[in-house]
N, C-alpha and C positions, 0 to 999 in steps of 0.2 A: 717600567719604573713605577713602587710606589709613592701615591705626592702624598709627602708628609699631611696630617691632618691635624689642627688644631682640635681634639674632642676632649673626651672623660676621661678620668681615670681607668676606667677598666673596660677593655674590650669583650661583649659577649655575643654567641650567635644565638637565634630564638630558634632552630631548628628548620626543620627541612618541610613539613608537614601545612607550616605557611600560606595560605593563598587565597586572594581575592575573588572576585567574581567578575576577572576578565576585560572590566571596564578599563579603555585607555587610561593610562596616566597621564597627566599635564608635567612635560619635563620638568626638573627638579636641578638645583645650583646649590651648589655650598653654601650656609649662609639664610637660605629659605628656612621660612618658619613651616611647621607642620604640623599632624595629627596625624594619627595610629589609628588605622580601621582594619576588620577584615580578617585577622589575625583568626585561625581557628583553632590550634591547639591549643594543649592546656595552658602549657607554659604565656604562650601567645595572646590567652583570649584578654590575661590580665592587662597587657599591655593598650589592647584598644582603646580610645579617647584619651589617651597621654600626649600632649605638647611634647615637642623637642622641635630641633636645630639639626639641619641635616648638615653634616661637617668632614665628609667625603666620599669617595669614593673606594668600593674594593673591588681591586681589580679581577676579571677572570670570571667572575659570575653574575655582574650587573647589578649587585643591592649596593644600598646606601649605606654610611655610617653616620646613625642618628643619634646625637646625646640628647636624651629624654629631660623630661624636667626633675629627672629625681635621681640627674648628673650619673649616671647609665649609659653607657654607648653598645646601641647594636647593631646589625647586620638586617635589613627588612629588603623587599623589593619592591620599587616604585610603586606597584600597582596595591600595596599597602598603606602609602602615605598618600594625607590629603594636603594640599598645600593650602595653608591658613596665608590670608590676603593681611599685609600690610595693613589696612585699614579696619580690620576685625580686633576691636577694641574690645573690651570687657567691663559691661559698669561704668557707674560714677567717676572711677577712679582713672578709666578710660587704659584699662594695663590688660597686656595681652597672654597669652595662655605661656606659663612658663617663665614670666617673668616672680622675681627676690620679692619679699616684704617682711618685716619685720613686726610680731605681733608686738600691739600696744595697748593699754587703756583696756584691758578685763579686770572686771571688779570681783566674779566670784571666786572661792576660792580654789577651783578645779582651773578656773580661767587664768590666776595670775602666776598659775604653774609656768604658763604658755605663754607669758608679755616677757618680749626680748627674745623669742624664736624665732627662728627665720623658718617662713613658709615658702613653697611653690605655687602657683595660683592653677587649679585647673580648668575654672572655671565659672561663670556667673549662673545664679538663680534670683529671675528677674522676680517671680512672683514669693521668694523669700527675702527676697531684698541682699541676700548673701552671696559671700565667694565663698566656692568650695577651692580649696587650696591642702596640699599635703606637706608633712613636715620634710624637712631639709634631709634630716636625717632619717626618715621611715616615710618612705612612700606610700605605704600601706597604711599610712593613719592620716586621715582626710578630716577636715576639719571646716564647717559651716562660722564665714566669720563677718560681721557690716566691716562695712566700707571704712567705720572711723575707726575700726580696730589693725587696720592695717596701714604702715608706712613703708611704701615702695622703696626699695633700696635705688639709687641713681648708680646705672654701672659708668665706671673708669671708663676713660677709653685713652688712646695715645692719639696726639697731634701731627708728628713727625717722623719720619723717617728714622734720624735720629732717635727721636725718645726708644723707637723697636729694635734698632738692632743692640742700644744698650741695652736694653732687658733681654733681649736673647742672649747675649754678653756675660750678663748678671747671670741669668741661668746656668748657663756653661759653667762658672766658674763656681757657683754653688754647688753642680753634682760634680763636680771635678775633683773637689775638695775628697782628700784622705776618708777621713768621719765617712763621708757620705756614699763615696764607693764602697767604702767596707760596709755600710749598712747594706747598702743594692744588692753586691753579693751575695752576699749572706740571703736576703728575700728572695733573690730570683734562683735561687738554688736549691729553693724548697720547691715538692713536688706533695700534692698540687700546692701552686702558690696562694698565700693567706692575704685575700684581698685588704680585709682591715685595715693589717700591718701597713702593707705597702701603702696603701694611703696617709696612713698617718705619716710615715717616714717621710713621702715624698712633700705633701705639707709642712714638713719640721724644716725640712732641706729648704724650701721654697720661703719660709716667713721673713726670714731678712730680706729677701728680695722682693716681695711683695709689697712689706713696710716701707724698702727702699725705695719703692716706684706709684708708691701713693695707694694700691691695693689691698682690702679687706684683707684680713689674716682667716682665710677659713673657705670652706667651698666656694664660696659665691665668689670671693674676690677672685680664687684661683680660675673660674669660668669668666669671669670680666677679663682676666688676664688673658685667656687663649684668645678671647672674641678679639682682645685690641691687636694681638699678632694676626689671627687672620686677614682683618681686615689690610696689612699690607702683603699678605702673600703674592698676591698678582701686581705687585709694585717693583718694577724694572729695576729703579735704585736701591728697592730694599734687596730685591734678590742677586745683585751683583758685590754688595758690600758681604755678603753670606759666601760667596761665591769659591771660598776660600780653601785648600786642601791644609785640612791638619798638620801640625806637624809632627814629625815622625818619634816626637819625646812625651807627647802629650798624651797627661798621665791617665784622662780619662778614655781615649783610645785604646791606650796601651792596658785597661783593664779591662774592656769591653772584652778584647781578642781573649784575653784571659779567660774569661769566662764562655765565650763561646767554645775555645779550644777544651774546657773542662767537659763542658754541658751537649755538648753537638761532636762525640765522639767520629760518626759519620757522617761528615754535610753532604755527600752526594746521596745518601739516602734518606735525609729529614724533608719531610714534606710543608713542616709548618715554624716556621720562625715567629717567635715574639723577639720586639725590641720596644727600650723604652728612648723617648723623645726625651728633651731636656724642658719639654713644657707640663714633665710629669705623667702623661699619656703612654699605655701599652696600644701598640699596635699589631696584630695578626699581621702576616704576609706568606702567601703559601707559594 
């Protein structure tokens, strides 16, 4: 069975070509913070020295699935991730790799382009006194910033039991909705599918419930959001209240199969399923 993962929006693999130098790995938990090493293809090399969140497992070949700090989830194998310690703080500001901030306080005028951005943190430069951080939205653009120009977003989290199965609740009921399966449709029926799109979609779908549950309206809240559902996944109560079998009128079920029954002409010979979670997440399952 696969266990559902709280990750990113879109699921990618880095390829086959991949691999370390052999050295054990130090086992790895849902949840652990990490770093990208090792990586030797092209695709791959870019990835080395990127923060992420290892946020499950896939099953059948032993890699991880890591959501990076530039809300990217991919496919690595342990002996590519370094697990960053709890206590591996960053700077002044004492904030660790992959953690939100939001730029503030640049005076130039290339600089006040960029107050009110949200940054990714990659990193400190002790003897520049700066954090190297990449934008939210482009990872590929890295940005040298002090310490007083950035303010750390504080992520959400949930309390109860309670407060997570209503937001999973909420969830259901927002991709459930009419609007929203006809938009689904329609994207996941495009080949190849337009990651953009789907993103935006799935955030439009998601901003009342977000708003509704005290969450940033925009990537970062939506990652605050999966972390705070993680954290009751392994929760006996949270996983019995879930526990529940569909019912046989429910409309978002009953379009899913629709859509399978479209797109998967022959399921005994497709090798690879996508489906989406109602946490906005595409999942591979081969």
């Amino acid at each position: 069975r696969f266990k559902s993962t709280m990750g990113s929006p879109a699921a990618e693999n880095t390829g086959q070509s991949d691999c370390a130098d052999g050295a054990a790995a130090p086992p790895l938990r849902r949840g652990d913070h990490v770093e990208v090493h090792g990586l030797v293809s092209e695709s791959g090399k870019k990835l080395n020295g990127e923060p992420g969140v290892v946020v499950g497992l896939v099953e059948g070949n032993g890699r991880l699935e890591v959501r990076l700090s530039s809300e990217k989830v991919v496919s690595l194998k342990p002996d590519n991730l370094r697990l960053l310690a709890e206590s591996e703080r960053l700077g002044p500001l004492s904030l660790r790799r992959g953690d939100a901030c939001e730029v503030a306080g640049l005076a130039s005028e290339a600089g006040r382009a960029l107050n009110g951005a949200v940054v990714v943190l990659r990193g400190w430069d002790a003897a520049a006194g700066r954090y190297q951080a990449c934008l939210l939205d482009d990872a590929s653009v890295v940005k040298a910033l002090r310490p007083d120009n950035l303010v750390p977003i504080q992520e959400r989290s949930l309390a109860t039991v309670e407060e997570a199965t209503g937001l999973l609740q909420s969830l259901r009921e927002a991709f459930g909705g009419a609007d929203a399966l006809r938009e689904l449709r329609d994207l996941l029926g495009l080949a190849p599918l337009e990651l953009p799109a789907f993103h935006t979609a799935v955030l439009r779908i998601q901003r009342p419930v977000l708003e509704g549950h005290g969450f940033r309206v925009d990537a970062v809240g939506q990652s605050h959001m999966r972390n705070s559902l993680a954290a009751f996944e392994s929760d006996a109560e949270f996983c019995a209240k879930l526990a529940r079998p569909p019912s046989s009128g429910d409309e978002m079920c009953s379009s899913l199969r629709q859509i399978a029954d479209t797109h998967i002409a022959e399921p005994e010979a497709t090798s690879l399923v996508v489906f989406l979670d109602v946490d906005g997440v595409l999942h591979s399952l081969w």
